[in-house]
N, C-alpha and C positions, 0 to 999 in steps of 0.2 A: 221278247215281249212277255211281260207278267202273264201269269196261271188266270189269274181273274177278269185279266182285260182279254186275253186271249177268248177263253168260257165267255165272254158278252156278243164276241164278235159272231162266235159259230151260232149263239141263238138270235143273234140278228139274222145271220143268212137264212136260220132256217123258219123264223118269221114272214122274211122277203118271200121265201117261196112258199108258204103258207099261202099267205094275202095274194100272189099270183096266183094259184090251183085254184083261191077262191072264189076270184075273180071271172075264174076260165070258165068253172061249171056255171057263176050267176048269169052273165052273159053270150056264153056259147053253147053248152048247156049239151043232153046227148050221152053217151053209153060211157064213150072216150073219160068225158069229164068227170063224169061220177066214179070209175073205176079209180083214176088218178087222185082224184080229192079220198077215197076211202083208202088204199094204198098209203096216202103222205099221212092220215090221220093215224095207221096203227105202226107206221114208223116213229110218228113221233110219241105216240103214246108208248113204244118198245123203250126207246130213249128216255122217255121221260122218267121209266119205272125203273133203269138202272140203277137208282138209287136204293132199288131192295134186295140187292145182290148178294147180300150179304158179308161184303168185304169187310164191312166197318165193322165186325164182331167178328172177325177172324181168333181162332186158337193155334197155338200151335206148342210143339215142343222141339227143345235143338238138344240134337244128339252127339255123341264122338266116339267113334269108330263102333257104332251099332247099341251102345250103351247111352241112357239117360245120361244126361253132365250133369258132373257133379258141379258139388256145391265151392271148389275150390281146386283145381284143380294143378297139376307141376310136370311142366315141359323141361327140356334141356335147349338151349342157342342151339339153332344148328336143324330144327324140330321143326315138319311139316304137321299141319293140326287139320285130319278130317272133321268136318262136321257135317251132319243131316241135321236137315228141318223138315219134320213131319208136321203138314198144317192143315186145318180142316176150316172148310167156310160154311156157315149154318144158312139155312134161306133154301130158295127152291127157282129162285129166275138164272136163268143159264146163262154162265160166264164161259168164251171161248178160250182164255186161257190166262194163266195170272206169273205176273213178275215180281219175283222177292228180290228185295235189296236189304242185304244182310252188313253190319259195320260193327269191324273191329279196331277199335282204337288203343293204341298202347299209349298208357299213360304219360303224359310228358313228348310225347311223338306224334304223327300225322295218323289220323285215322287211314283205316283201308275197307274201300268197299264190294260187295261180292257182289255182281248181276245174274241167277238162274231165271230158268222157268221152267215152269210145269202145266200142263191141260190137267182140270180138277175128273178124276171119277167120275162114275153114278152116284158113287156116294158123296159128292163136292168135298172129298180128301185128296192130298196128293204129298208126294216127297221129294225134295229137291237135295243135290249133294256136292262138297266142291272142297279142294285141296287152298289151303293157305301157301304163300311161300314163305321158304325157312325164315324161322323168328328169329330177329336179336334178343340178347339178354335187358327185361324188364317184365313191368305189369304189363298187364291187358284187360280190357273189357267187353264185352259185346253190348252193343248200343241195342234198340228198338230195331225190330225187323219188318221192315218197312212192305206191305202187298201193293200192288198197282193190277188192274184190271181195267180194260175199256170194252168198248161195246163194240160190236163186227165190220165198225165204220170207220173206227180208230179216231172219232166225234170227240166224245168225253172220257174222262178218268176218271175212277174211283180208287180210293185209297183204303185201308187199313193197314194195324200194325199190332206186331205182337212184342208184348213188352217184357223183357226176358232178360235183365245184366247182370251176365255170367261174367265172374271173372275167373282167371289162372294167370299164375305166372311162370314165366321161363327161366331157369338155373341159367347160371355159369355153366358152360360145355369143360368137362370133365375129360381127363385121359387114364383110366385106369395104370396104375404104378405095383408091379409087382413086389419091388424090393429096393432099396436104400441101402449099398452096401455100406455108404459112410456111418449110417445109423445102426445096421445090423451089427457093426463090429465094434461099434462104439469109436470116441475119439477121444484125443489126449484134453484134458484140461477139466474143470469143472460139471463137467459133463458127462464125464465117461460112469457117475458110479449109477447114475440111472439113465441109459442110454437106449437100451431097452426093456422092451416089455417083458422077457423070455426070462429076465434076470428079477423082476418086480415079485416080491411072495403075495400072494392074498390073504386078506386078512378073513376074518370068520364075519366081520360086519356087511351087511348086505347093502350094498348102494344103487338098485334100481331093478329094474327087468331092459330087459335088451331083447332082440330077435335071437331063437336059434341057429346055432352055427353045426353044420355036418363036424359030429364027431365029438359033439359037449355027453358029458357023462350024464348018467340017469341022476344022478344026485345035486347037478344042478339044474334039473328042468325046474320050472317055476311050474307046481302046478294047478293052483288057483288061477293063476291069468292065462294060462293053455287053455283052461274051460271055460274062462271068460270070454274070450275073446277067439277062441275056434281055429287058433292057430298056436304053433310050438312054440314057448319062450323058456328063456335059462336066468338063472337070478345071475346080477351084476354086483362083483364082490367090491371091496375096498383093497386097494394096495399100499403093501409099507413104504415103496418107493414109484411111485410113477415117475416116469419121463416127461420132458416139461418142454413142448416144443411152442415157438412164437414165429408166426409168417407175419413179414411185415411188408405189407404191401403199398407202393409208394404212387401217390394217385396227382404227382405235379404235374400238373399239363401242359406248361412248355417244355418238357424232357421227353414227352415219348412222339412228339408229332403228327399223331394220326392216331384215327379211333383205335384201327385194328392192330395198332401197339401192346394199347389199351386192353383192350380187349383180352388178347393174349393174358396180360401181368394177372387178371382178373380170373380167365383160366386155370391159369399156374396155382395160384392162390386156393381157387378152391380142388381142385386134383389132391395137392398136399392138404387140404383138411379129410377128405374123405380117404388117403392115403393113412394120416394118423390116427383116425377113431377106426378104421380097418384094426389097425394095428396096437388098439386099445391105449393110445399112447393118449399124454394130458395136451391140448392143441387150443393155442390161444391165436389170437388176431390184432395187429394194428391194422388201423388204416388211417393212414398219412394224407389227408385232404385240406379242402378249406377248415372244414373243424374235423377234429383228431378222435377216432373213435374206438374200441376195440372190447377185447374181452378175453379175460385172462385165462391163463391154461385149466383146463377141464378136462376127465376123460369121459364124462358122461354121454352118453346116447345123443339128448338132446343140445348138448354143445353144436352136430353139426347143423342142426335147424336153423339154429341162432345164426351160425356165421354164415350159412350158406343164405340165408333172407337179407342178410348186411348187403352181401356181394350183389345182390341183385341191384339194388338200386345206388354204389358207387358209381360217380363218374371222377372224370380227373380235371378236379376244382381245385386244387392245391397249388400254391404262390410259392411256399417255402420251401426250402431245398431241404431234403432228407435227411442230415445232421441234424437242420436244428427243429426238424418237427419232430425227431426222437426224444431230444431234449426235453419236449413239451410234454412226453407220455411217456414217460420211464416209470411213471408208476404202473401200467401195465406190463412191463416187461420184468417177471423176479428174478432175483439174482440166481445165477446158474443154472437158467436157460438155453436151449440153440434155438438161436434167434437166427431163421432165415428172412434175405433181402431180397425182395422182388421187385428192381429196378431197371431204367435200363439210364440210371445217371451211372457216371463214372469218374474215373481221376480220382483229385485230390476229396472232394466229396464223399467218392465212397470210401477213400482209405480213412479222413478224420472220422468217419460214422462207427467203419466195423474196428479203430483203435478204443472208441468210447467206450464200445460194445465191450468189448476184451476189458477194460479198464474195472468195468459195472460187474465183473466175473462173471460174463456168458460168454459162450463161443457162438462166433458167428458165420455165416456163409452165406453164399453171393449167389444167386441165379440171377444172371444178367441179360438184359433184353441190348441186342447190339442194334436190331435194326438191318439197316442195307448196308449198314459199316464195313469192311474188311475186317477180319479177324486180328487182323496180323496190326489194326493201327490200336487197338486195345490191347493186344499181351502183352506191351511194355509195362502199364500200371498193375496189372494181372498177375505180373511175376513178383511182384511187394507180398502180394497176400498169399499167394501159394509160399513163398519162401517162411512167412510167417506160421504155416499150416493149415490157414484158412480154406474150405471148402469154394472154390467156383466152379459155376456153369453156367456154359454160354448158351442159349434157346432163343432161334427165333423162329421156329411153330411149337404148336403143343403138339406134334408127332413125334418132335426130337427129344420131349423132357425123360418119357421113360427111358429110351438108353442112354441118356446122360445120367440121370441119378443111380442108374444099376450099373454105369463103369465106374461110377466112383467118380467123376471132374479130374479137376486139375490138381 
């Protein structure tokens, strides 16, 4: 039954027995009558006044983990998000107790809605508090935070709301990577003469501010922006040779069959960007979709903002098979690059991809998603590229990529 038709119904009932108590004391008249008719008069007049409760100008603030929320905030997948809402109701007629409905809706996805409650103070404040469960990778918003109060009869509702849309987004869930032997020792081909960082000179030209790292020399602290900004930074130099790595992540949606394929490749993807600006390396990005987008190798700070905000909102809208969406953005990828594959297509596919690769003088390597495959019905094409000296590895969690990239592959 509608909210409105419902409201008509209860103040008809309570009409009907209006005009009966009226009726009692006109006609029967006596101690009984007039007690009952005074009784129904300051019940309904209690009711009536509900309307000054002060719900409809409710304040409030929403907090995260004891802290005011910010103004933008960044979770990782995987992320439980406390919130409190501290609310105050102005007014002075007594509410027995108020229900907030709190909604957060991830953009693109189904909202989700919270139910607490709280009995307001003396002083009509009160704070309610509740665990979200783990988020997927995307935005999010916080809609309007809806109060609901009724009277001790549970008669009528009263509404107010506090108007509040915070948003934050959730990262890519990351696996911390300590080391890359194939990268640390370098590899044969086009690639080997800036393979890594350890061999890269710096130049004297200053190319940014970075965060403090335990163990930078007093000569590179930056120390204008230390007292700027109330924290330790080191000046970010130029190098003669930086390492020029390309993750190429493949977002065809008939290839991987399920989100959390998906999901994964998108993991991987960024693990290895926060893995190369660790390691001060240059770390660029394809992403292989319906439209083709990326950003060429950088070793700057802010390169991983850039690529880590892309990942969030990929999904896998991509038609075209791997080859020839390379094809279509080879102008991001320069020549003698290692250009890593984040796929989980195989065969003939990925051998004409990483030959093109090789062709364009970058060396290529294979992180391959198998899936529930057996291992043993993919090594057959596996062994083309290992004999060739091509880097694979096979991952299907993001638990298993660090000891895969620190054994070395295949």
């Amino acid at each position: 039954m509608p909210a409105a038709k419902t409201l008509t119904v209860r103040w008809r009932m309570i009409a009907a027995v209006y005009v009966c108590c009226t009726l009692y004391l006109l006609f029967q008249g006596g101690k009984t009558a007039v007690m009952l008719f005074v009784i129904l008069n300051a019940l309904i007049l209690y009711l009536a006044l509900g309307k000054l409760s002060g719900i409809g100008r409710v304040r409030g603030e929403r907090r995260l983990g004891g802290d005011p929320f910010p103004h933008h905030h960044v979770l990782t997948a995987g992320s439980r998000l406390d919130v409190e809402l501290h609310l105050r109701i102005p007014g002075f007629w007594p509410i027995p107790y108020v229900l907030v409905q709190d909604t957060l809706e991830r953009i693109g996805g189904r909202p989700m809605m919270f139910e607490v409650s709280f009995i307001p103070d003396f002083r009509r404040s009160g704070a309610v508090s509740y665990s979200t469960p783990p988020l997927p990778r995307g935005r999010y918003v916080f809609r309007k935070t809806e109060c609901v109060t009724r009277d001790i009869f549970g008669l009528f509702e009263h509404r107010g709301a506090v108007d509040a849309h915070h948003r934050f987004t959730v990262l890519p869930q990351t696996i911390p990577i300590r080391e890359w032997n194939r990268v640390e020792r370098g590899l044969k081909g086009p690639y080997a003469h800036a393979v890594s960082h350890r061999h890269a000179k710096e130049t004297t030209q200053i190319n940014g501010v970075r965060e403090y790292i335990y163990g930078d020399r007093l000569s590179r602290i930056h120390w204008n922006a230390t007292a700027k900004t109330g924290q330790w930074k080191s000046k970010e130099f130029d190098r003669e040779s930086v390492p020029r790595t390309v993750i190429v992540l493949d977002r065809c949606g008939t290839a991987y069959g399920s989100a959390d394929r998906f999901e994964l490749a998108v993991s991987i993807a960024a693990s290895l960007v926060e893995y190369g600006i660790r390691r001060e390396m240059a770390i660029g990005l394809v992403s292989t979709g319906a439209k083709v987008e990326g950003f060429l190798p950088r070793s700057i700070a802010d390169q991983r903002r850039l690529i880590l905000n892309h990942l969030v909102d990929v999904q896998a809208d991509g038609a075209a098979g791997l080859y020839r969406s390379l094809h279509q953005s080879s102008a991001l990828i320069p020549g003698g690059s290692f250009v890593v594959l984040v796929t989980p297509h195989d065969g003939e596919e990925v051998i004409r991809t990483m030959e093109w690769l090789e062709r364009n003088g970058n060396t290529p390597c294979l992180i391959h998603l198998p899936g529930d495959r057996n291992l043993s019905d993919v090594r057959g094409w596996q062994r083309l590229l290992t004999v060739r000296g091509w880097p694979v590895y096979n991952v299907r969690t993001l638990a298993e990529l660090p000891a895969a990239l620190e054994g070395g592959g295949r």
